[in-house]
N, C-alpha and C positions, 0 to 999 in steps of 0.2 A: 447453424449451431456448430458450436467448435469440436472438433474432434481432440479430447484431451488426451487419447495416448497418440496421434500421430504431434500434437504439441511436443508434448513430452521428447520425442522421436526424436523430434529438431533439435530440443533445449540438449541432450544427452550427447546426440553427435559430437557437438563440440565440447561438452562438461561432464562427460561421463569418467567417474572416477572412485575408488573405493575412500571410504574417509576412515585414516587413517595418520598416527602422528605424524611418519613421517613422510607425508606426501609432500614433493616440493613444490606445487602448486597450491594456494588457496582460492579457490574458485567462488563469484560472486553473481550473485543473480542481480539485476535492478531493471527498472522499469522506467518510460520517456519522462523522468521529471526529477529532481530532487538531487539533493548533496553526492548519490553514489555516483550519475552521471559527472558532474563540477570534478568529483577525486577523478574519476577515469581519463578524464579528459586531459588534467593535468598532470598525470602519474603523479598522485598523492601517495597513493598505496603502496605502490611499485618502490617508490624511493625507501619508503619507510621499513618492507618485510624485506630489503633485497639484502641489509647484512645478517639474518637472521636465515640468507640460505633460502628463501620463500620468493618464488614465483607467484604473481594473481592473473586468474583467467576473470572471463566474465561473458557471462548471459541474461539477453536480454529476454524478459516477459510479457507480456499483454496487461497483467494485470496478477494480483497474489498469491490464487489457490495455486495455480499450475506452479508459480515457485516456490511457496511451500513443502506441494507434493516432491518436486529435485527437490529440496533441501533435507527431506523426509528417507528420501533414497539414497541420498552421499550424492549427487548431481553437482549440487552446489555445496559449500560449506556458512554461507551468511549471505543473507539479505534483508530487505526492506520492504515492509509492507502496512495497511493502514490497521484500525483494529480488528476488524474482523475474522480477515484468513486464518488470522495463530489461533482465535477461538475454536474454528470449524478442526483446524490440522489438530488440535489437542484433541478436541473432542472424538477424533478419527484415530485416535493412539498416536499421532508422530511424534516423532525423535527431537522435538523443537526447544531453544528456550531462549526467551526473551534475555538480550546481549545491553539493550540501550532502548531509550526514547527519546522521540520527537515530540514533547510533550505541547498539547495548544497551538498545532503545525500550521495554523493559518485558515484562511475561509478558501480553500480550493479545492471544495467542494457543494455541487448546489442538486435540486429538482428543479430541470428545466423544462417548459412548457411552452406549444407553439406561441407568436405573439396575439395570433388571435383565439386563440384558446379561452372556454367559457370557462375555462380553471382559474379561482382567482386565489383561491385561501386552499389550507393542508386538505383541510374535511371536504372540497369539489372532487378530491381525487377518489371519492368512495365508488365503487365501480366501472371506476377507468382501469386501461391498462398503461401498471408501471413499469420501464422495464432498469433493470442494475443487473452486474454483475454475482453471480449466484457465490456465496461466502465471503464477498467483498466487503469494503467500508462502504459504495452504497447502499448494500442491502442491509446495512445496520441503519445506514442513515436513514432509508427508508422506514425501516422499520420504527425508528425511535420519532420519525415523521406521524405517523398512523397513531402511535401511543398520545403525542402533543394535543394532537386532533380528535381523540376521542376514537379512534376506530381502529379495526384490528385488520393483521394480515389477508384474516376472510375477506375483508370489505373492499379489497382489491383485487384485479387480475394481474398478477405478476409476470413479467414478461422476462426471463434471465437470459440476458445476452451479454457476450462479450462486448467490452468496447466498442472497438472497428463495428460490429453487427448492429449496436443499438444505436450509434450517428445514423449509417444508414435507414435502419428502422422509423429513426427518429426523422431525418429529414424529407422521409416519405410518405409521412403521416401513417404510417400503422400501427403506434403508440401513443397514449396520449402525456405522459411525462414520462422523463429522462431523470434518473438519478443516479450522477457523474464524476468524478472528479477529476483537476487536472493532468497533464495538458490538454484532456479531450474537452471539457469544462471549455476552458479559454479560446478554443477554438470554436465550438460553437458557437459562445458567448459573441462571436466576432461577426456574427450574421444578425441582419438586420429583423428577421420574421421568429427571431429567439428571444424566451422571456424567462428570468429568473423569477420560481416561485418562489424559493427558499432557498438563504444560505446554509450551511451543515452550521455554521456559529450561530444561525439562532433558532436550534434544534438541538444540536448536542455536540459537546465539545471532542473535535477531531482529534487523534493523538494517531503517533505514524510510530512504529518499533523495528526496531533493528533486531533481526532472528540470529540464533547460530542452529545449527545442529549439534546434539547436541553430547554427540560424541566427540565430536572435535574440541566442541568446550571442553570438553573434561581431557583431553588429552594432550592440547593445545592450547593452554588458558591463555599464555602469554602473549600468543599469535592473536588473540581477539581480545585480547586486552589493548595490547598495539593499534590493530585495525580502529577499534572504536576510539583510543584517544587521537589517530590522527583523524579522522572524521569531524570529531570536537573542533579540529582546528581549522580543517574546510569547511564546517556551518558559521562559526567566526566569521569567515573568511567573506565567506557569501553574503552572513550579515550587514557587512561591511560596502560592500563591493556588486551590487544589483546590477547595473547595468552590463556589468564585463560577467556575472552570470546569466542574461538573458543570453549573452552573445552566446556564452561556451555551452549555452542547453540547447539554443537553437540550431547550432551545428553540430553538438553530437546527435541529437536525435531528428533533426529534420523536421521538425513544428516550426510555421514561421514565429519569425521576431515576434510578428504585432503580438501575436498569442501565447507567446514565451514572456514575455513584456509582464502582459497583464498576469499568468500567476506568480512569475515572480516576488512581483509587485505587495502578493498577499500571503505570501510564505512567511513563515515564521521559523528562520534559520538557529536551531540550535539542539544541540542533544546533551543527552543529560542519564542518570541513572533513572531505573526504573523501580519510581519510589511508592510507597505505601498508596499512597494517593491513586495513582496510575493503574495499580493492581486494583486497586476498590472500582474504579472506572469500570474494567477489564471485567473485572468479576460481572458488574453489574449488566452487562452488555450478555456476557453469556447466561446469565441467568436468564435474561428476555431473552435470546436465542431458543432456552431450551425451554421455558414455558410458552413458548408458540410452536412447540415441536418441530424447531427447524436443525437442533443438532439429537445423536441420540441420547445422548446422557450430558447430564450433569458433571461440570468440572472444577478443579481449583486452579484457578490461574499461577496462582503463590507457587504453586507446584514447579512452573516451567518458568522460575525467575532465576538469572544465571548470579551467580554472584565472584565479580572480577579477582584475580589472585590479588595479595597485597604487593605495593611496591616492597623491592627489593630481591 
């Protein structure tokens, strides 16, 4: 089990900072996969805040809630994460608000199960233990799994382990599904005794959002106005260009190729505003959230929708 304030410990050492306008650093949380690695790599960011006087730091996560929570504390100032965490972090009061989407981000996400596994279909998983990342885009995926299938949260043993914990878990058989998403997905997937149950596409449609805090939006609009439009043009970029982004994920983050390859492969490179549609999504996810009493209350997503200053 992870210890989330010595997490935290680690994440702060390096990005602990007050958020405030005029901090000359904008600090970025990301995690082993996706566009914010591709910008880092290339100093997209860097180029873009440096005549505005703006320095970017950055820290790396495991997985969303622990960056939520730094984003919640001033840690970080913006990141990325699937839909889940911003529901759980609202629901917890934080400081968040939805900056951008990754709307339809691709199938890089599955439940996976051993190959010999007597799991064949969602409804085998009734009284198995599943294990996801607790406030994650698995544990929705999961969840929205059980609903497909006729069955509820009750009908399973939930097993909530970080990533790194539930490969382990998972390839020592003390679980009997995995629900994941990339790179750890693709690496898996890359062993021959691993079976895809289910993709997240055909369960329920994945969407990935770009957070601020959400003081810094308000006091720095321009600065994340900037960040997310050059982002637009590293998911462009990446759209474009897969193969030279396998290369630059596999080397910033140390996943091999083969397995960088393959989610690539199924990303859906692009960001976009965070339109009526996406909020309804959002909504609907925390509504199932909170009617299985797994957040305390009741939220409105609309509430933590940022909305960019106008050009000029």
């Amino acid at each position: 089990m992870i210890d989330r304030r010595a997490l935290l410990a680690t994440a702060f050492a390096t990005a602990a900072w007050p958020a405030r306008a005029a901090d000359p650093v904008f600090r970025i949380g990301y995690q082993k996969n996706g566009i914010l690695v591709v910008a880092k790599q290339q100093g997209v960011l860097e180029a873009r805040l440096k005549p505005l006087g703006i320095g970017v730091g950055w820290t790396e996560f495991s997985f969303g809630p622990p960056l939520l929570e730094a984003l919640n504390l001033g840690g970080i100032a913006f990141g990325q994460t699937g839909d889940a965490p911003p529901i759980f972090a609202q629901a917890a009061g934080s400081d968040l608000v939805y900056a951008a989407a990754q709307g339809a981000a691709g199938s890089g996400a599955a439940i996976l199960v051993a190959e010999a596994s007597p799991i064949r279909t969602l409804a085998d998983l009734k009284g198995r233990r599943v294990a996801f990342a607790k406030a994650s885009s698995a544990h929705n995926l999961t969840l929205a799994a059980l609903a497909k299938a006729g069955l509820t949260y009750a009908d399973i043993v939930p097993v909530t382990l970080a990533p790194a914990d539930a490969a382990a878990a998972f390839a020592s058989g003390q679980i009997d599904a995995w629900t994941i998403w990339d790179p750890y997905f693709a690496i898996a997937q890359g062993r021959p005794d691993v079976r895809v149950l289910a993709l997240a596409t055909d369960i329920a449609r994945p969407n990935n959002f770009f957070l601020a805090n959400r003081s810094v939006a308000r006091t720095q609009p321009q600065v994340v106005k900037a960040v997310v439009e050059a982002l637009s043009g590293v998911a462009a970029w990446c759209e474009a260009n897969r193969p030279a982004v396998a290369a630059i994920l596999s080397r910033g983050t140390g996943v091999p190729l083969a397995a960088t390859e393959r989610a690539v492969a199924r990303t859906d490179y692009v960001i976009g505003p965070v339109t009526p549609e996406l909020v309804a999504e959002q909504q609907a996810i925390a509504d199932r959230f909170h009617a299985a009493g797994l957040i305390p209350k009741s939220i409105r997503v609309a509430d933590a929708v940022w909305a960019a200053p106008p050009n000029g």
